[in-house]
N, CA, C and O atoms as a GROMACS GRO file, in nm:
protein
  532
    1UNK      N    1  -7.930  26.602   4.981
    1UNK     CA    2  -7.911  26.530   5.107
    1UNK      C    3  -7.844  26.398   5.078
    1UNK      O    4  -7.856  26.343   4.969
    2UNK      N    5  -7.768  26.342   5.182
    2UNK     CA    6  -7.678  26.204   5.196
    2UNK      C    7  -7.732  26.154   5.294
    2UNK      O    8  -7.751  26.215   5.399
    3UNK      N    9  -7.772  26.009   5.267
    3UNK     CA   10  -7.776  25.951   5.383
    3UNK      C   11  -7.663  25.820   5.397
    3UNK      O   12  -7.641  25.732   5.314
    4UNK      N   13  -7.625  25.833   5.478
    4UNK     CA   14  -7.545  25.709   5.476
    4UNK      C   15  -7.565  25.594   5.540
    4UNK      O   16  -7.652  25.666   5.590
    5UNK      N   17  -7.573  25.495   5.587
    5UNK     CA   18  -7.616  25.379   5.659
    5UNK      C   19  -7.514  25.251   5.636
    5UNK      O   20  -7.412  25.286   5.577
    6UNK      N   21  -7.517  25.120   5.668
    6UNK     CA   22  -7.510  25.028   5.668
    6UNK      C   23  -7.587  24.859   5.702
    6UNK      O   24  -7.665  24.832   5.793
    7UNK      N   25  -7.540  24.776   5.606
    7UNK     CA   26  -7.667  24.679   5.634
    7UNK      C   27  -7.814  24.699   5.572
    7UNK      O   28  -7.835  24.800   5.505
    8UNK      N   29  -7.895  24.624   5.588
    8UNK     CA   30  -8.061  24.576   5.600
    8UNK      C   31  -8.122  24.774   5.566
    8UNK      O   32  -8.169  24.808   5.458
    9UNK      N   33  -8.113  24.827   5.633
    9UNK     CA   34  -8.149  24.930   5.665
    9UNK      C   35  -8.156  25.033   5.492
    9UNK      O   36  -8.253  25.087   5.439
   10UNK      N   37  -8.023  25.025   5.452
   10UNK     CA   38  -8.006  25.086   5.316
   10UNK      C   39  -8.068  25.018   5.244
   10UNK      O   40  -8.124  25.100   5.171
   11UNK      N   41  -8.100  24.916   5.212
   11UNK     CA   42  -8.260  24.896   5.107
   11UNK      C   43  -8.381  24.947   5.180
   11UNK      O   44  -8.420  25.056   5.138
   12UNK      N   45  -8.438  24.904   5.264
   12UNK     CA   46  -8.511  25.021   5.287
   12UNK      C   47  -8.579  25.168   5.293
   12UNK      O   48  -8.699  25.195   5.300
   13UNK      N   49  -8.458  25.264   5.288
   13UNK     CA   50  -8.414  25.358   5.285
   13UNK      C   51  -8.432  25.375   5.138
   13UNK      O   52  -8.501  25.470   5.100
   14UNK      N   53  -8.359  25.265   5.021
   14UNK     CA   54  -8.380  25.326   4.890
   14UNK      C   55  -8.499  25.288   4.833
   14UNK      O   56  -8.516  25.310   4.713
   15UNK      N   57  -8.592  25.229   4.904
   15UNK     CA   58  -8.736  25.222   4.869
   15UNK      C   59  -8.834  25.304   4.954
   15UNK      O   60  -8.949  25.297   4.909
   16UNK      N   61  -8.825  25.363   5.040
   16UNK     CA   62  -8.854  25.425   5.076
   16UNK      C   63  -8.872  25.569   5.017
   16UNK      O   64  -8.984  25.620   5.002
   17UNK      N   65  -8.745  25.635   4.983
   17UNK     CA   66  -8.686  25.724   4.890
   17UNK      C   67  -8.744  25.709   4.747
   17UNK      O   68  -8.812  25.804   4.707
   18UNK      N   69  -8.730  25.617   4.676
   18UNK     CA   70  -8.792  25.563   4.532
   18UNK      C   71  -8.965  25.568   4.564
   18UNK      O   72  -9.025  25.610   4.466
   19UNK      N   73  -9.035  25.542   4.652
   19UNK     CA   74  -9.173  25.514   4.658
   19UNK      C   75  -9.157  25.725   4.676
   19UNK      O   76  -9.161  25.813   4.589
   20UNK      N   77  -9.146  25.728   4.764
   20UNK     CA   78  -9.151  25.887   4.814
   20UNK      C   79  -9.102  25.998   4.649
   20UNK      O   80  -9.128  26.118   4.639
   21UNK      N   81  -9.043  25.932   4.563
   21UNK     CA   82  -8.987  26.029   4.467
   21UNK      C   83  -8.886  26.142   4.478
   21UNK      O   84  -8.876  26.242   4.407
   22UNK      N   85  -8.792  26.094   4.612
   22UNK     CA   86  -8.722  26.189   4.595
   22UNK      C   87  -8.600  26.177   4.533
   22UNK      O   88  -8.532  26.081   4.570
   23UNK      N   89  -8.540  26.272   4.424
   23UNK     CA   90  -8.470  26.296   4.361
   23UNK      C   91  -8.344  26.384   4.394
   23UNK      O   92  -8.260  26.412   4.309
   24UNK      N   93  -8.341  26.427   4.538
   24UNK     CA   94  -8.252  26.472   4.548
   24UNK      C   95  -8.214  26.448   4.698
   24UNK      O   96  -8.178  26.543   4.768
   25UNK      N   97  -8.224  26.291   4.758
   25UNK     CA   98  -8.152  26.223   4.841
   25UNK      C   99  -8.068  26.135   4.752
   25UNK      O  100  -8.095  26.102   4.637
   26UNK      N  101  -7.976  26.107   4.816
   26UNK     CA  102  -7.857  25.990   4.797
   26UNK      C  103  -7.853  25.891   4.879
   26UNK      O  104  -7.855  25.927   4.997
   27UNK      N  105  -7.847  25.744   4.857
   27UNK     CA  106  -7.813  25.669   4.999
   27UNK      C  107  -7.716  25.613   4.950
   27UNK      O  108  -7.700  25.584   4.832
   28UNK      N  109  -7.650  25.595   5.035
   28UNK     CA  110  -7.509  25.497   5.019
   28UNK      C  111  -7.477  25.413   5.126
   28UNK      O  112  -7.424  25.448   5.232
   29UNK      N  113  -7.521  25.267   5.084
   29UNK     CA  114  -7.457  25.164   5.221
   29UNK      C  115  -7.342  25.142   5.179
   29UNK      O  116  -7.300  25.101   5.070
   30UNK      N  117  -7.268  25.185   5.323
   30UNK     CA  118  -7.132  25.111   5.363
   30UNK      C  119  -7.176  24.938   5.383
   30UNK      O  120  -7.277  24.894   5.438
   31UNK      N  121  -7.042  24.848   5.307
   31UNK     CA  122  -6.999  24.721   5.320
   31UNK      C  123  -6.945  24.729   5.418
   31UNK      O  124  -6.995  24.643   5.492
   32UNK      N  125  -6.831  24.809   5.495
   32UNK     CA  126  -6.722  24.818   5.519
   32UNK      C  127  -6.733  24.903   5.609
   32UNK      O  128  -6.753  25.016   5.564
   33UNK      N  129  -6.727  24.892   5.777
   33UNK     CA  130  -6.722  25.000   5.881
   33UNK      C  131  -6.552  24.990   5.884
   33UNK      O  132  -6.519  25.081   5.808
   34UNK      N  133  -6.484  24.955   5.911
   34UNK     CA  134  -6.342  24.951   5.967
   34UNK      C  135  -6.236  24.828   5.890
   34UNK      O  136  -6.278  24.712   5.896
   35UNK      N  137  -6.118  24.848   5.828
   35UNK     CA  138  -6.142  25.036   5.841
   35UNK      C  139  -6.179  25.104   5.736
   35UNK      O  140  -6.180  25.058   5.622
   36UNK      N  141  -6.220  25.251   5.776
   36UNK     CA  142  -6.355  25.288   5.715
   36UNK      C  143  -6.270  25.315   5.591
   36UNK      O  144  -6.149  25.313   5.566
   37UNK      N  145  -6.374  25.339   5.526
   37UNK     CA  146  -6.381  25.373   5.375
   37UNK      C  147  -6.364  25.534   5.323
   37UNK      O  148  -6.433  25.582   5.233
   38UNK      N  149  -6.270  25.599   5.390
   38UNK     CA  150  -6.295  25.723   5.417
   38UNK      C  151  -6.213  25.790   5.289
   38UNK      O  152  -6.251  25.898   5.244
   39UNK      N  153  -6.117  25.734   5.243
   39UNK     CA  154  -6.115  25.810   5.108
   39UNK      C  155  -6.183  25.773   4.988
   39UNK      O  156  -6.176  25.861   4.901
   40UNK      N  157  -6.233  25.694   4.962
   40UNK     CA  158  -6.352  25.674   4.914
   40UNK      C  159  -6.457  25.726   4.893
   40UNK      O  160  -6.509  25.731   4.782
   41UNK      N  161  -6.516  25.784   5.023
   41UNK     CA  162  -6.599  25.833   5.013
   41UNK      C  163  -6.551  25.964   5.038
   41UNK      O  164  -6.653  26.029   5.060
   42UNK      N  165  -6.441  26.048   5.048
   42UNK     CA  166  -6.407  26.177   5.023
   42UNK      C  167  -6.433  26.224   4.875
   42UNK      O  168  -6.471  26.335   4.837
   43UNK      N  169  -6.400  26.095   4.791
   43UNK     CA  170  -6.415  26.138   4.679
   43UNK      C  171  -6.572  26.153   4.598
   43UNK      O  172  -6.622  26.230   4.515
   44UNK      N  173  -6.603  26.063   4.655
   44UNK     CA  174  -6.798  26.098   4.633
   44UNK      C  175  -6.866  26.210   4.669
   44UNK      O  176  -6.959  26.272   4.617
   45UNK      N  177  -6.780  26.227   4.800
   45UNK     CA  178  -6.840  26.368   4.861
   45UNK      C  179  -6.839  26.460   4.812
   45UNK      O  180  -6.938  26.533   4.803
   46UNK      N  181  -6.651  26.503   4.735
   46UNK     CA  182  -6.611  26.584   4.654
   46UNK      C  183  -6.717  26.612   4.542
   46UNK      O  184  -6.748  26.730   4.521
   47UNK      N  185  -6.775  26.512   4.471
   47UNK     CA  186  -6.863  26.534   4.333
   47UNK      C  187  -6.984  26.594   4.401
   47UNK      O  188  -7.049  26.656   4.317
   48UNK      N  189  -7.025  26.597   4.490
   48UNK     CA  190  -7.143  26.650   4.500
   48UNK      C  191  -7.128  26.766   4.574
   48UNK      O  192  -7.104  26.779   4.695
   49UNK      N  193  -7.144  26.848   4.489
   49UNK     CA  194  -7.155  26.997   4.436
   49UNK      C  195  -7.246  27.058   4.535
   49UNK      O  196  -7.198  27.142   4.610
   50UNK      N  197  -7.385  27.023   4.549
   50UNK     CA  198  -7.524  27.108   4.646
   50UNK      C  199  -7.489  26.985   4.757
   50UNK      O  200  -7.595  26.923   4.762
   51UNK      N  201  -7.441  26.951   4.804
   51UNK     CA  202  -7.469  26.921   4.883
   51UNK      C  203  -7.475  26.993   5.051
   51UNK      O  204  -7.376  27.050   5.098
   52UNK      N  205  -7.604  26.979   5.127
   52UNK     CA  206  -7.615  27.033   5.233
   52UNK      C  207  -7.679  26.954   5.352
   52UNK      O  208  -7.720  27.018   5.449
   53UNK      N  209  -7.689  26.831   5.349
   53UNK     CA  210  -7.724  26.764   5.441
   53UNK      C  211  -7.687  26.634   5.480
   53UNK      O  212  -7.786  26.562   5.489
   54UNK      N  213  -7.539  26.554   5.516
   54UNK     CA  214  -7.549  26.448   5.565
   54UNK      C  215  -7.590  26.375   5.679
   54UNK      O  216  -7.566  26.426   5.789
   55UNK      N  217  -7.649  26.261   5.674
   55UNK     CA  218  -7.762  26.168   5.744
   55UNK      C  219  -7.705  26.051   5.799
   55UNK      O  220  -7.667  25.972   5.713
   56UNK      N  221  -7.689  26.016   5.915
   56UNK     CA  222  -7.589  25.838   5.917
   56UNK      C  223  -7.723  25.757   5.978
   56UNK      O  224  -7.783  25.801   6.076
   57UNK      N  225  -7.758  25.650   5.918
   57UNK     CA  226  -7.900  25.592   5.945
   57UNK      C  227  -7.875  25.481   5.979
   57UNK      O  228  -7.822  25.410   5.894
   58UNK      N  229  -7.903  25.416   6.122
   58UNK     CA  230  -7.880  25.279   6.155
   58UNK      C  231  -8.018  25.222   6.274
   58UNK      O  232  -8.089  25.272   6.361
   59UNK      N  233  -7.997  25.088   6.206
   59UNK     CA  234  -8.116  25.042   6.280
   59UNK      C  235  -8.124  24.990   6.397
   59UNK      O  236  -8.232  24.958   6.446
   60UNK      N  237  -7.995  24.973   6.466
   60UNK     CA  238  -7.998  24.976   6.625
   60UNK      C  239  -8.025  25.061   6.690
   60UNK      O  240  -8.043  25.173   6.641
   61UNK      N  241  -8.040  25.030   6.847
   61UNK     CA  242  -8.036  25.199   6.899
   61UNK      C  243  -7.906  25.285   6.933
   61UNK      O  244  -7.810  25.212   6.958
   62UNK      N  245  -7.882  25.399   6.940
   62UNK     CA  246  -7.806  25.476   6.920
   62UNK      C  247  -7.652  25.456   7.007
   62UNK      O  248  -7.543  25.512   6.997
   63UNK      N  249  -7.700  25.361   7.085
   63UNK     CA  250  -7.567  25.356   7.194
   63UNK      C  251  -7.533  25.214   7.126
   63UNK      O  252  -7.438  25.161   7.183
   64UNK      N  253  -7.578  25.150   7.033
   64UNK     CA  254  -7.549  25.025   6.997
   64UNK      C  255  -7.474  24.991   6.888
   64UNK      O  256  -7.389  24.902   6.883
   65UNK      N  257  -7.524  25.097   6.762
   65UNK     CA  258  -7.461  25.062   6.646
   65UNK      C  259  -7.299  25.124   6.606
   65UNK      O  260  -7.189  25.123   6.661
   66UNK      N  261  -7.347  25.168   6.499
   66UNK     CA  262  -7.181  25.205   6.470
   66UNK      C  263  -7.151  25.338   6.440
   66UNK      O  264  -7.052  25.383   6.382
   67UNK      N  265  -7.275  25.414   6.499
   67UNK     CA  266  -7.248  25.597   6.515
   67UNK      C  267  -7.161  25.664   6.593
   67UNK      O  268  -7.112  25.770   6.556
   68UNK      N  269  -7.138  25.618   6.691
   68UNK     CA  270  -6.997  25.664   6.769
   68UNK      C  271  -6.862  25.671   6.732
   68UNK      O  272  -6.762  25.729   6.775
   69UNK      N  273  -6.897  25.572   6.608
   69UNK     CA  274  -6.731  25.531   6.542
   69UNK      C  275  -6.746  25.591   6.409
   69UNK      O  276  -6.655  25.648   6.349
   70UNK      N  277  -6.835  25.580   6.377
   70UNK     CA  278  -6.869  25.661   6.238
   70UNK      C  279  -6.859  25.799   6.248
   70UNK      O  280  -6.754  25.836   6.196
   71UNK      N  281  -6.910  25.869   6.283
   71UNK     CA  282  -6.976  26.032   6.314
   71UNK      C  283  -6.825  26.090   6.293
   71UNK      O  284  -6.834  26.139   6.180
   72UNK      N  285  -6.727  26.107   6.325
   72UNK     CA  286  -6.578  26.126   6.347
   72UNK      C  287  -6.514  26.093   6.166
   72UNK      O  288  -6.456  26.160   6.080
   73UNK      N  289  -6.552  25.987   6.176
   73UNK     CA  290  -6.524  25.972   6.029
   73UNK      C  291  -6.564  26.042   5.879
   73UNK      O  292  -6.502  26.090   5.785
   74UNK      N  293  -6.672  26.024   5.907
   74UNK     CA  294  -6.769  26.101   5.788
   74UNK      C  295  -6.713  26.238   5.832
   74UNK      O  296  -6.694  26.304   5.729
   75UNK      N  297  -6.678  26.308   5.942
   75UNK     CA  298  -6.655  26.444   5.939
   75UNK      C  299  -6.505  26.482   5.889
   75UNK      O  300  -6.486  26.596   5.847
   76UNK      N  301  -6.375  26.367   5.894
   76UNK     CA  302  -6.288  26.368   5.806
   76UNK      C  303  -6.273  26.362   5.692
   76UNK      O  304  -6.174  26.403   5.630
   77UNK      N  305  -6.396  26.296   5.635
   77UNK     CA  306  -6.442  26.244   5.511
   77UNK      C  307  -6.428  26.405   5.405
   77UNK      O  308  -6.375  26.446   5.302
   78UNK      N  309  -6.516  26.449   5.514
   78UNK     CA  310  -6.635  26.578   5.438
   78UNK      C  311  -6.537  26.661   5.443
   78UNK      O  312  -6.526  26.717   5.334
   79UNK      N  313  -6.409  26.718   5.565
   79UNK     CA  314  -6.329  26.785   5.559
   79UNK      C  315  -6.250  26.779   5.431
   79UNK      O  316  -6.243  26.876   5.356
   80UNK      N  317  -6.181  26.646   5.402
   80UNK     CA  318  -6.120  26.632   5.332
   80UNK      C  319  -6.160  26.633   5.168
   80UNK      O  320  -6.082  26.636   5.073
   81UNK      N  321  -6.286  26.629   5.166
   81UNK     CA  322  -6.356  26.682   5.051
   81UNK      C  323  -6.380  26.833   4.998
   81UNK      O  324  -6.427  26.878   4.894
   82UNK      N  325  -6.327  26.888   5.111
   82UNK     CA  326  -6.378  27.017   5.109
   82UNK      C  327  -6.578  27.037   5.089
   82UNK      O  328  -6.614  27.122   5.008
   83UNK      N  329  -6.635  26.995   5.129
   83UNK     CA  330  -6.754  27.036   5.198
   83UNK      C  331  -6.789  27.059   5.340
   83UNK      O  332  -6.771  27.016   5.454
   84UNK      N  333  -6.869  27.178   5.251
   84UNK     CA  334  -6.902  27.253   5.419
   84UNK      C  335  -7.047  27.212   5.487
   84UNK      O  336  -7.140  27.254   5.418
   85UNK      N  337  -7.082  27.152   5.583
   85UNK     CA  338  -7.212  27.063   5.635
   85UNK      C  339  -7.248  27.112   5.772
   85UNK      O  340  -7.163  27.054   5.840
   86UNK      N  341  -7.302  27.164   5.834
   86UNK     CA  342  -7.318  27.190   5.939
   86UNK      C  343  -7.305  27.113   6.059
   86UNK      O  344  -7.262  27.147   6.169
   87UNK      N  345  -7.345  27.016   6.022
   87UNK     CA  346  -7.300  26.858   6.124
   87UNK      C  347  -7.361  26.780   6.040
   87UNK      O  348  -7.436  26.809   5.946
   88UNK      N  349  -7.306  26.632   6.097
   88UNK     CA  350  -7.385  26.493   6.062
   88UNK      C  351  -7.479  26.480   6.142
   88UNK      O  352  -7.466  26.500   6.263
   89UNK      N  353  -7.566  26.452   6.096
   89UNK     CA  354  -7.710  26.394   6.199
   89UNK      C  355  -7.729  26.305   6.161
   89UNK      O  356  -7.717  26.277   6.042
   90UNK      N  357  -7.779  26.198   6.285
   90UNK     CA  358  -7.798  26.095   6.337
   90UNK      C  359  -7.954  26.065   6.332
   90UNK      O  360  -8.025  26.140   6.399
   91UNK      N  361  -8.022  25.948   6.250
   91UNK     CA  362  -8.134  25.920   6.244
   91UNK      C  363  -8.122  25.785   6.272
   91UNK      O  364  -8.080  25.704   6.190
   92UNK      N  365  -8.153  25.759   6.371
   92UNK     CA  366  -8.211  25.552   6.421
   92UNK      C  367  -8.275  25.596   6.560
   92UNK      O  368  -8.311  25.706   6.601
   93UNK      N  369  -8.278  25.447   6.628
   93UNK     CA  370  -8.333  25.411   6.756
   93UNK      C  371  -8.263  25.507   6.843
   93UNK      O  372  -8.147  25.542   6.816
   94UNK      N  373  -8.340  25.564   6.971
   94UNK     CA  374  -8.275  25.614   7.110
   94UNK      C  375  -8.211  25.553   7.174
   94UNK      O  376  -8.266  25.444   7.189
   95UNK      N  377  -8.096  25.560   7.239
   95UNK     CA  378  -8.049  25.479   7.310
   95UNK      C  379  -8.133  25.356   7.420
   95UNK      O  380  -8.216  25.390   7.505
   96UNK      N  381  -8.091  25.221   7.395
   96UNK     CA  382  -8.133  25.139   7.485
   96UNK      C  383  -8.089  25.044   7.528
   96UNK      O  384  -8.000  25.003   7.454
   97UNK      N  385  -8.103  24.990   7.604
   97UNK     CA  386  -8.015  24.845   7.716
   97UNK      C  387  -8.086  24.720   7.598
   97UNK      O  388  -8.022  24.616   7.586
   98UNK      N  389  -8.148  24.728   7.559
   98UNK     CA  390  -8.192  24.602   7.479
   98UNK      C  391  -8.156  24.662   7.352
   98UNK      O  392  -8.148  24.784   7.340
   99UNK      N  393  -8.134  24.580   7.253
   99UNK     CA  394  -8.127  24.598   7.072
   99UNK      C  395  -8.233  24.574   7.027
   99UNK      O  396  -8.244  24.614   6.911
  100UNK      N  397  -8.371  24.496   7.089
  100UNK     CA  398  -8.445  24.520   7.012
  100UNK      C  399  -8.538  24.510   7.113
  100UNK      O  400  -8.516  24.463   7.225
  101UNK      N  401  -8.697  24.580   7.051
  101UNK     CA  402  -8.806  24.630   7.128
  101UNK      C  403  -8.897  24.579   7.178
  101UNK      O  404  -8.984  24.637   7.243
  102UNK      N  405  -8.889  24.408   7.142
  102UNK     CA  406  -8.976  24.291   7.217
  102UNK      C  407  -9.065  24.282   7.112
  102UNK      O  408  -9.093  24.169   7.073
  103UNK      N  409  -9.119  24.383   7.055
  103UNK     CA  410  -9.308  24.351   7.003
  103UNK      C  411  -9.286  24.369   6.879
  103UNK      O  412  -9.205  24.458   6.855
  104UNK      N  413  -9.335  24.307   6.778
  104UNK     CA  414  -9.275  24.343   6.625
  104UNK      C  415  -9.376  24.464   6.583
  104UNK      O  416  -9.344  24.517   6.477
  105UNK      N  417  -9.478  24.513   6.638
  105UNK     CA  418  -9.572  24.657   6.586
  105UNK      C  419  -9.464  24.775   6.657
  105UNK      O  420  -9.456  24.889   6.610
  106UNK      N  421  -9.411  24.745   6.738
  106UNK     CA  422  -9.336  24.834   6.803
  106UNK      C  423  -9.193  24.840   6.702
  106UNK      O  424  -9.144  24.948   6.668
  107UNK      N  425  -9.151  24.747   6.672
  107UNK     CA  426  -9.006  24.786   6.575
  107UNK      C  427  -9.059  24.822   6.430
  107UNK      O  428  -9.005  24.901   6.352
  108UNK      N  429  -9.175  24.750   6.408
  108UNK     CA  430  -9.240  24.870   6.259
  108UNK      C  431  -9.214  25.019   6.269
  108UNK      O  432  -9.135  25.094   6.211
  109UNK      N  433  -9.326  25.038   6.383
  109UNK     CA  434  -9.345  25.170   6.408
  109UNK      C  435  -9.172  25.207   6.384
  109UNK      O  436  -9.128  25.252   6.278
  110UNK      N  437  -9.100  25.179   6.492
  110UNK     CA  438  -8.975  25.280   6.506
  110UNK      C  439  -8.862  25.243   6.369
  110UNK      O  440  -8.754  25.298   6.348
  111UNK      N  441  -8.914  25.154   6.304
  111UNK     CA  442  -8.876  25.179   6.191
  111UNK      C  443  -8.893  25.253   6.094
  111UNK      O  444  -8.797  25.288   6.025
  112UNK      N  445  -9.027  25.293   6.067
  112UNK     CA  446  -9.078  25.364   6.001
  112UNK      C  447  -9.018  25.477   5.988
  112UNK      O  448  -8.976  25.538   5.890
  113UNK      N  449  -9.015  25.510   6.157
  113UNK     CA  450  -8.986  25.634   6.196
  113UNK      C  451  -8.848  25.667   6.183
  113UNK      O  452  -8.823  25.781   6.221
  114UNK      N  453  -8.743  25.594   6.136
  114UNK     CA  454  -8.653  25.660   6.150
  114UNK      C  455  -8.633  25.634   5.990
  114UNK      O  456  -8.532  25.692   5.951
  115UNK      N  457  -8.691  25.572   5.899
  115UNK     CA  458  -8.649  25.594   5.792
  115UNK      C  459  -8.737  25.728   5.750
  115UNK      O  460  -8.723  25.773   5.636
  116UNK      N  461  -8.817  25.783   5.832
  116UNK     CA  462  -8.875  25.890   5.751
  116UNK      C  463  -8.796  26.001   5.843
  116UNK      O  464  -8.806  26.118   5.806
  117UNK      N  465  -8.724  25.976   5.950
  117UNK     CA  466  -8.662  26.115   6.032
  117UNK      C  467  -8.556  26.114   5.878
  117UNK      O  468  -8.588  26.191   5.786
  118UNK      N  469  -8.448  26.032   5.865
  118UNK     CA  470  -8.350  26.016   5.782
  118UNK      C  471  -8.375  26.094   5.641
  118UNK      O  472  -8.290  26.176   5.606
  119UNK      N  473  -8.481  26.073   5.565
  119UNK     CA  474  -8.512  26.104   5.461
  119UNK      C  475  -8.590  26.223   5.436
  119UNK      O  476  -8.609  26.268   5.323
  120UNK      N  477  -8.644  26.284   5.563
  120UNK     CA  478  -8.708  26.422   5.609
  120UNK      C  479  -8.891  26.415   5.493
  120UNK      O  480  -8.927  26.487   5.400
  121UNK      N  481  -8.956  26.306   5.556
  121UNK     CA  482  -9.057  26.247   5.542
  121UNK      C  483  -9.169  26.218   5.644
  121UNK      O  484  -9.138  26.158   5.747
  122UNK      N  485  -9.290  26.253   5.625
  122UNK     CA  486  -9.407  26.210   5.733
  122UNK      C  487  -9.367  26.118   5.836
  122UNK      O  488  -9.267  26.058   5.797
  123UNK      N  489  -9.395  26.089   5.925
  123UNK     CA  490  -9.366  25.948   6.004
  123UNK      C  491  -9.492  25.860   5.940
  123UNK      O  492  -9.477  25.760   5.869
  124UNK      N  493  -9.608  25.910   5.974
  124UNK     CA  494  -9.776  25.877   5.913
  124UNK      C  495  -9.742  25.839   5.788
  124UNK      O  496  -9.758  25.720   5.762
  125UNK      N  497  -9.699  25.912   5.703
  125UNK     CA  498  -9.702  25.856   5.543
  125UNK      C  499  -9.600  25.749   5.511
  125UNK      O  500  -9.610  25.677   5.412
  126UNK      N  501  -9.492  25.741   5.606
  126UNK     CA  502  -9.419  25.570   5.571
  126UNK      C  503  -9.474  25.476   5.703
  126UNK      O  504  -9.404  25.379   5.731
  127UNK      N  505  -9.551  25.492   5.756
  127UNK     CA  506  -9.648  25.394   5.800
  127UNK      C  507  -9.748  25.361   5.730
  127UNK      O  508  -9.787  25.244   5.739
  128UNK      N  509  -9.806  25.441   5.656
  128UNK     CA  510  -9.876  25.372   5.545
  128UNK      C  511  -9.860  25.371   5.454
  128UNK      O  512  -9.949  25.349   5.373
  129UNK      N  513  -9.696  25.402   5.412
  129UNK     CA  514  -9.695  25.295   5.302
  129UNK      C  515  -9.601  25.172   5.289
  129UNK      O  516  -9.542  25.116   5.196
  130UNK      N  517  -9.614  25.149   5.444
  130UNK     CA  518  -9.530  25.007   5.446
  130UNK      C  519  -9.667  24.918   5.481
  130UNK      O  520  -9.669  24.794   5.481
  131UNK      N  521  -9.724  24.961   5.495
  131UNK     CA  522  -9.852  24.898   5.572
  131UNK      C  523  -9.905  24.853   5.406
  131UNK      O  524  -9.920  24.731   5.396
  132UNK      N  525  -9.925  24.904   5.322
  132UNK     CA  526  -9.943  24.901   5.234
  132UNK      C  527  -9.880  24.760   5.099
  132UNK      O  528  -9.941  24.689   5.019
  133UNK      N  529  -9.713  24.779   5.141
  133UNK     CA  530  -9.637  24.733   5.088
  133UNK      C  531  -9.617  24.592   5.173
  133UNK      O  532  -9.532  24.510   5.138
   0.00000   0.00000   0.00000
């Protein structure tokens, strides 16, 4: 699995991943939305051989960040790599009129939650182990 992201979010994600032990996610933060980094990362794509799952992970909500502009890209990316992916999926916030959720137990929670949708992880078990951490 790939996840890709940008910003704050990709450390997270690689501690998340590192606490969890998994060994066969990748994260890679983009520096650089536009313009994108797309042969670049054709060529990363290219090296990875099993790959069967890319992930675009952002911590706004979905009508906010930079998935609309991304999603298109990464699928030129992957073309041009020659990998075959079924789609990109999208792991962050639901779309919303505000960027952020008012209550800070409330942006834990939906943090949690989307670093464990992203990484295909408990929601419960990275709530406690940020709770923890």
């Amino acid at each position: 699995k790939l996840v890709l992201c940008s910003g704050k979010v990709g450390y997270d994600l690689m501690e998340a991943r590192d606490a969890a032990g998994l060994e066969d996610v990748t994260v890679i933060r983009l520096e650089q939305l536009y313009p994108f980094p797309g042969e670049p990362l054709a060529i990363r794509l290219a090296r990875m051989t099993g790959l069967e799952e890319v992930v675009w992970c952002q911590e706004e909500p979905r009508n906010q960040g930079a998935w609309f502009f991304v999603w298109s890209q990464i699928e030129d990316s992957l073309r041009e790599a020659k990998r075959k992916v079924a789609k990109v999926r999208y792991a962050g916030r639901a779309a919303s009129a505000s960027p952020a959720t008012g209550l800070a137990k409330r942006h834990e929670a939906e943090q949690a939650a989307l670093i464990a949708d992203a990484l295909g992880l408990s929601v419960r078990s990275e709530i406690r182990r940020r709770k923890k951490g």
